[in-house]
C-alpha positions, 0 to 999 in steps of 0.5 A: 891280068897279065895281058897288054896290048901294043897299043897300051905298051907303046902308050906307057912308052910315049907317055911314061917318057915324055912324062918323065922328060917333063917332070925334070924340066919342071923340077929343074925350073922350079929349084932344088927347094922343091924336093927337099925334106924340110917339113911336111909339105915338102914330103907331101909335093914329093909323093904326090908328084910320084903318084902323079907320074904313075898316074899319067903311066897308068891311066889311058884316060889322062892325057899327057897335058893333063898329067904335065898340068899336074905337076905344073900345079904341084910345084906352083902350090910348093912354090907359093907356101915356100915364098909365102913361109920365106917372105911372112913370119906368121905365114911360117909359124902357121904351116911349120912346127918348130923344132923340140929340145927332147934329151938335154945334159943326160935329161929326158925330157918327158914332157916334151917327150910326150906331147911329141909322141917320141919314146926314150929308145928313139932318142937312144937310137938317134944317138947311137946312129951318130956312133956315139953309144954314151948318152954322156957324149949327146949334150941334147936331142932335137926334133926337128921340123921335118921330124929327124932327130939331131943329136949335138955332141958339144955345146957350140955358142948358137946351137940350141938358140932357135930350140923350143924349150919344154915348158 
């Protein structure tokens, strides 16, 4: 349990590094786009590309191809659902949700509270995180679609426009 060998130790050295070289590489290639936190897949490509790496680490069966064809693979299927989401409506509204109006002008909207599995103390902390501890100061509350919550403390013109309304 608390044993290595120099074999071992000098292969997470060569491998661990060459490893992360490779990741970079790739993740500077593949843009920025690739480890925001816009949805769910985006969360997804960036723990799996952890895992990924503390595999190749890990693993002394996986060589360092294998690892780097990995990643390889992981940033080509996040680029292929963010241009098939950019380039295809229908494509976005099948892999993303839309953004949920859930407290409006001192409302909660209960509804929407409900469907999204969203508790009154998560809006208040929401607002409270803007330093705002009024709820009067908050005109409204959205989910987003990477699931924060943004509170808008004025009414500008187009702030609520792509909003889902509460039915």
């Amino acid at each position: 349990m608390f044993e290595i060998t120099w074999d071992t130790f000098i292969r997470m050295l060569t491998v661990g590094t060459l490893a992360y070289i490779g990741l970079i590489l790739f993740l500077r290639i593949s843009g920025k786009r690739t480890l925001t936190k816009l949805n769910a897949f985006d969360l997804v490509v960036t723990v799996a590309l952890g895992s990924t790496l503390s595999t190749i680490l890990l693993d002394s069966k996986l060589t360092l191809f294998e690892g780097l064809t990995a990643f390889a693979l992981l940033l080509l299927l996040q680029y292929i659902i963010s241009f098939g989401s950019v380039h295809f409506n229908w494509f976005n509204k099948l892999i993303k949700s839309e953004p949920k109006l859930l407290y409006m002008n001192g409302k909660f909207l209960r509804s929407a509270m409900k469907k999204e599995r969203i508790t009154e103390i998560e809006i208040l902390q929401a607002i409270r995180s803007t330093g705002s501890g009024a709820t009067s100061e908050a005109k409204a509350v959205v989910l987003e679609t990477d699931g924060s919550l943004s509170v808008i403390s004025s009414e500008p013109k187009d702030a609520l426009e792509n909003v889902k309304a509460p039915k």
